[in-house]
ZASEMAR-434599 format. One record per residue (C-alpha): x, y, z; residue in one letter. Coordinates in pm, 1 decimal. Layout:
BEGIN
<site xx="X" yy="Y" zz="Z" residuo="A"/>
...
//
This chain:
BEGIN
<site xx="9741.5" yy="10977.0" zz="10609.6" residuo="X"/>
<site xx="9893.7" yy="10782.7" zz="10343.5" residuo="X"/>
<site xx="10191.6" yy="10958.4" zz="10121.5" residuo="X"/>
<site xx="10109.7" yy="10678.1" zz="9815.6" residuo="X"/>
<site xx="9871.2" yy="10759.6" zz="9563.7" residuo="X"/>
<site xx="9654.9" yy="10561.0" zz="9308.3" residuo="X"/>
<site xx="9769.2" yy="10458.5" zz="8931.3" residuo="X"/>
<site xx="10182.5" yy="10364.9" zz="9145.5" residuo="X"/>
<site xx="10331.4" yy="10057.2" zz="9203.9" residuo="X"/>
<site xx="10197.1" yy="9928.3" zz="9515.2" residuo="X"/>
<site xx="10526.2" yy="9904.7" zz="9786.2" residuo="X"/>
<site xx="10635.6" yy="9564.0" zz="9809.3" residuo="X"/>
<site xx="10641.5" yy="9375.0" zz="10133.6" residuo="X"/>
<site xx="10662.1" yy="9021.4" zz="10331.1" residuo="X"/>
<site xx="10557.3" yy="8942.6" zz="10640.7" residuo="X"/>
<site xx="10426.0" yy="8655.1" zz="10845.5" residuo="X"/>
<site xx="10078.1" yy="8540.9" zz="10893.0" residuo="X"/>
<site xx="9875.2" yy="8431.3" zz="11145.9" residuo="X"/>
<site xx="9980.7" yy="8066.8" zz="11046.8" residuo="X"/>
<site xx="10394.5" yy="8172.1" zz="11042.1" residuo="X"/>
<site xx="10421.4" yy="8130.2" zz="10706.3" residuo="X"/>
<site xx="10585.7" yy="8408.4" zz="10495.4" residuo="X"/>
<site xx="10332.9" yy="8622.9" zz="10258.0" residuo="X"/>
<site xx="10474.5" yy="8834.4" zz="10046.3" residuo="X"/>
<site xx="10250.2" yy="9121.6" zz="9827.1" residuo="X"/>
<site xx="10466.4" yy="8919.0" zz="9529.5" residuo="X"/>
<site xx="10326.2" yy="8609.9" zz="9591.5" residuo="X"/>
<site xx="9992.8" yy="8802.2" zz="9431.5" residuo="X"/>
<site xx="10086.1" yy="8930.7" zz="9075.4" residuo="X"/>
<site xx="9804.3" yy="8785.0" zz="8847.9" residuo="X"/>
<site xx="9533.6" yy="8860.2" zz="9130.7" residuo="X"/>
<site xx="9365.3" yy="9171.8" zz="9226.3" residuo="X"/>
<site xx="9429.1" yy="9220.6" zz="9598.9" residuo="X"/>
<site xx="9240.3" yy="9368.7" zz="9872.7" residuo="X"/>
<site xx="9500.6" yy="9556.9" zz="10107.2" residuo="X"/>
<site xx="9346.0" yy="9635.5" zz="10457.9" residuo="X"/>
<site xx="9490.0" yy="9827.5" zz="10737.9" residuo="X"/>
<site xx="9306.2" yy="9789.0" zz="11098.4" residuo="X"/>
<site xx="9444.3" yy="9892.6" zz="11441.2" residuo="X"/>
<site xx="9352.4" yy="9583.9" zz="11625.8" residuo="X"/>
<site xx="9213.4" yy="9226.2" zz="11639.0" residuo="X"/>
<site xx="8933.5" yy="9185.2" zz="11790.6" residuo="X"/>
<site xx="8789.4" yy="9574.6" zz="11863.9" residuo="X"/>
<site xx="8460.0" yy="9655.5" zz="11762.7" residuo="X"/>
<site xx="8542.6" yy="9856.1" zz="11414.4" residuo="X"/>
<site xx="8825.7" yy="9613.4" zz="11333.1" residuo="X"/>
<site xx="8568.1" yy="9267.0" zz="11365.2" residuo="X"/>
<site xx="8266.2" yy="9419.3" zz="11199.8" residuo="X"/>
<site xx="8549.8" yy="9562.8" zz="10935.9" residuo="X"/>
<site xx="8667.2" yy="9190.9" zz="10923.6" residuo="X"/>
<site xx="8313.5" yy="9006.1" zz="10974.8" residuo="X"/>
<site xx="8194.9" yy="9186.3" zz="10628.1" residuo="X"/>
<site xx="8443.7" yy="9109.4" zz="10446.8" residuo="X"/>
<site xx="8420.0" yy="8724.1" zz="10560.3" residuo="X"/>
<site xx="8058.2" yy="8735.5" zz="10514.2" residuo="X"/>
<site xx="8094.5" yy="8839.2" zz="10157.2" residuo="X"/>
<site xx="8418.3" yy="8610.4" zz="10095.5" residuo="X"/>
<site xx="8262.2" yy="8384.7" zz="9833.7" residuo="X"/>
<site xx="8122.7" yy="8706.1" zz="9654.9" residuo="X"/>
<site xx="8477.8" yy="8858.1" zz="9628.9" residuo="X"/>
<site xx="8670.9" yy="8513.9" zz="9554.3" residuo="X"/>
<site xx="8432.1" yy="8533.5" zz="9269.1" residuo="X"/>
<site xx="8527.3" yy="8865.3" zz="9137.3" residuo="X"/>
<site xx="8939.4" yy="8768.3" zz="9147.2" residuo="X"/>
<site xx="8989.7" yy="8933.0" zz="9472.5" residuo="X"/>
<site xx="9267.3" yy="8809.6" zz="9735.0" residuo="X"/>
<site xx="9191.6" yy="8949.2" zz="10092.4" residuo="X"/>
<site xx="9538.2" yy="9020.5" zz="10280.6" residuo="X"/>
<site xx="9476.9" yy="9263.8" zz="10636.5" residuo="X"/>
<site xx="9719.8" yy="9377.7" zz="10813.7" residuo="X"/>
<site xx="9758.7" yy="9504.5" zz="11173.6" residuo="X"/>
<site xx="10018.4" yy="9559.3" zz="11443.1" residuo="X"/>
<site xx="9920.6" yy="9260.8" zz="11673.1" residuo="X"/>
<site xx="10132.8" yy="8909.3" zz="11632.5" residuo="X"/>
<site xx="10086.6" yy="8617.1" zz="11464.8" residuo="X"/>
<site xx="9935.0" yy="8448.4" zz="11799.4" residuo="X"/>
<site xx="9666.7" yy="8722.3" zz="11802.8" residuo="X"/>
<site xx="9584.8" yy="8690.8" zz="11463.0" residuo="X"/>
<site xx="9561.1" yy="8321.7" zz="11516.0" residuo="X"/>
<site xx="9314.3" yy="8396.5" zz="11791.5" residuo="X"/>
<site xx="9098.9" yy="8708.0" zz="11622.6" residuo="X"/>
<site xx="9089.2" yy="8417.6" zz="11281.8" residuo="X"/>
<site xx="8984.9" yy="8136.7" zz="11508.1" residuo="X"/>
<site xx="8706.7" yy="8329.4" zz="11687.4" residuo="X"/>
<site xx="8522.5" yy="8498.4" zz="11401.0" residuo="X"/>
<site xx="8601.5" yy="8209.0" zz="11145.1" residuo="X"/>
<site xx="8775.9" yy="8440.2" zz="10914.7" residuo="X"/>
<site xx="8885.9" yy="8295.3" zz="10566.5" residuo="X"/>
<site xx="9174.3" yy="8497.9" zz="10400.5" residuo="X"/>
<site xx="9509.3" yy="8594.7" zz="10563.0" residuo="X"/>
<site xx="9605.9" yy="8837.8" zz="10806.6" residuo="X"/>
<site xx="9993.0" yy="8985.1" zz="10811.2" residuo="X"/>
<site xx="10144.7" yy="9032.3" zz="11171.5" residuo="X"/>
<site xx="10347.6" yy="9373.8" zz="11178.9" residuo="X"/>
<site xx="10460.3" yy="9456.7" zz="11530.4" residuo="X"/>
<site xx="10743.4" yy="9638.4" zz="11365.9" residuo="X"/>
<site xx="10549.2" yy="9823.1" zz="11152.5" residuo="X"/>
<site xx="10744.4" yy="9756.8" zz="10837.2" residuo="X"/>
<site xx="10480.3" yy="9733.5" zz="10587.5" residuo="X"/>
<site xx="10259.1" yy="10034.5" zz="10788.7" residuo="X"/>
<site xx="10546.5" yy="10254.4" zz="10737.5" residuo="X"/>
<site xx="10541.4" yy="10130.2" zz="10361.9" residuo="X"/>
<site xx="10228.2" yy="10257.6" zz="10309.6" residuo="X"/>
<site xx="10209.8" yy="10490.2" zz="10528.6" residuo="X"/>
<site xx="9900.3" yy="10403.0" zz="10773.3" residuo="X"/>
<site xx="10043.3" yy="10503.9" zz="11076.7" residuo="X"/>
<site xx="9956.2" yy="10898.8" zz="11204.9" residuo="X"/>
<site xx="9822.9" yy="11091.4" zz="11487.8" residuo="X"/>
<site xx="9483.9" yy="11026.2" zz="11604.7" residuo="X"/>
<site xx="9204.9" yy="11122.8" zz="11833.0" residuo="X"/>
<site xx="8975.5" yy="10975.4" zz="12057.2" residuo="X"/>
<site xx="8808.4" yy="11168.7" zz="12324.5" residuo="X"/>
<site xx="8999.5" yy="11481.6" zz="12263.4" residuo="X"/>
<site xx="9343.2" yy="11278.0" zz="12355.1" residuo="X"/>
<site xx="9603.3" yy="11310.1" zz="12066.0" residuo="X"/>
<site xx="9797.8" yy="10992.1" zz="12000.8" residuo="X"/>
<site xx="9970.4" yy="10827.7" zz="11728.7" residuo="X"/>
<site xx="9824.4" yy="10484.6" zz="11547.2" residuo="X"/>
<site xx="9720.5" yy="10284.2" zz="11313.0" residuo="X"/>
<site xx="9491.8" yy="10472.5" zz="11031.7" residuo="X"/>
<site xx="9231.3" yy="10249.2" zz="10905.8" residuo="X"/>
<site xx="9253.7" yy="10213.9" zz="10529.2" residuo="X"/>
<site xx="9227.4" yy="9998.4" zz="10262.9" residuo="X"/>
<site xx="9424.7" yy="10009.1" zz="9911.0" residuo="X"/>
<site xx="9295.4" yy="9782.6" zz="9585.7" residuo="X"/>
<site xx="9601.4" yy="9677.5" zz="9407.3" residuo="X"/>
<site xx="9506.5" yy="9532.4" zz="9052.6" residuo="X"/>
<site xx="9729.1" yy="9232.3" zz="8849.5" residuo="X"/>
<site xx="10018.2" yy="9447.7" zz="8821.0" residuo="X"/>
<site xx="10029.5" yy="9504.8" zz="9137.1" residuo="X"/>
<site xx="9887.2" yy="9892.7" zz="9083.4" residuo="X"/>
<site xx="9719.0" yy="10103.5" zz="9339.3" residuo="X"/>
<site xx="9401.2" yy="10139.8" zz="9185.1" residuo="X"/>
<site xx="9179.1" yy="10273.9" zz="9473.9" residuo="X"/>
<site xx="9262.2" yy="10356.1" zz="9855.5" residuo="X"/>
<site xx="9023.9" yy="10398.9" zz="10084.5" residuo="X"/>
<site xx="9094.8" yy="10626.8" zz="10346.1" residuo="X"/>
<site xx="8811.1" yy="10607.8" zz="10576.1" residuo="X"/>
<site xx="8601.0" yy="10281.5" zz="10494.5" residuo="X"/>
<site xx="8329.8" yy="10202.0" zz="10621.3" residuo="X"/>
<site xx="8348.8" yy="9865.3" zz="10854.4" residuo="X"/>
<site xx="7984.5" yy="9789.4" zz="10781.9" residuo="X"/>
<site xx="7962.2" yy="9828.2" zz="10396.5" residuo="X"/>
<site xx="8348.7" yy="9774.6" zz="10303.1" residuo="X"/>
<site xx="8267.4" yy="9513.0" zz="10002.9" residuo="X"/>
<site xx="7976.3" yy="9676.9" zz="9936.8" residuo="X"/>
<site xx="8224.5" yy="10011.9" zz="9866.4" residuo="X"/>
<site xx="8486.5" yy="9811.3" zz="9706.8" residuo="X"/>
<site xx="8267.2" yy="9639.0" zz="9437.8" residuo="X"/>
<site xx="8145.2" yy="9952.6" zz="9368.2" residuo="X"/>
<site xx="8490.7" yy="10151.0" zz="9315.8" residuo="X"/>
<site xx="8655.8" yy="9806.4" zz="9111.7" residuo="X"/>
<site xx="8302.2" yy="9850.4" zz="8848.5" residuo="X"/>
<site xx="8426.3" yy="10228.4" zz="8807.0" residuo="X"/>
<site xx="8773.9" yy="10121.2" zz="8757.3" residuo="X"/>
<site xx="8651.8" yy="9927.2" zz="8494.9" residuo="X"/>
<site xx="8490.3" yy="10110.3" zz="8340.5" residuo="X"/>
//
């Protein structure tokens, strides 16, 4: 579970996307951002999880958000899990784990009573400040613009 909390500065970061070219959470100021965290390209969760939020692209280009996700696989994989599912916005390889550690997304988990340590699906809205507005610790794949809509119209508020 994440040690950062909502209303700080968002942790700054670079990386490289599925295309090799550097993105940097900088590069953003000026844009509300959409910060997700999946395990892995291609897995059930992680493609619906992806798949909604390309299926509602236009709707969140609309309301100022940038879409950045983020996972452990490589550029090449990205390239691949983009390619396949026709998915518009950018995805950050970290095989080192530099920006999970950041924000803290990496922890023990559980699957079939089997402890092990990964990647902890979650999402964090950063607003044009680059402020944590809203994390989402357990989205759901299915309805994730659907909940984020809903939590930026509180913030709002």
């Amino acid at each position: 579970m994440t040690h950062l909390t909502e209303n700080k500065k968002a942790p700054a970061f670079s990386g490289n996307d599925q295309n090799g070219n550097k993105v940097s959470l900088s590069d953003f100021i000026g844009k509300k951002v959409i910060l997700y965290f999946y395990p892995e390209d291609d897995t059930p969760t992680c493609t619906v999880e992806a798949c909604n939020l390309r299926d509602n692209f236009s709707l969140l280009k609309k309301n100022g958000f940038v879409v950045l996700g983020v996972s452990p696989d490589e550029e090449k994989k990205h390239k691949k899990f983009e390619t396949k599912y026709n998915l518009p916005f950018t995805l950050i390889a970290d095989p080192e784990h530099k920006i999970i550690d950041k924000y803290g997304v990496w922890g023990e988990k559980q699957l079939f009573g089997r402890n092990y340590m990964g990647l902890i699906r979650t999402t964090f809205l950063i607003d044009e400040k680059g402020i944590i507005r809203k994390i989402f610790l357990k989205p759901n794949s299915k309805e994730h613009t659907k909940e984020i809509l809903e939590a930026w119209e509180e913030i709002e508020k």
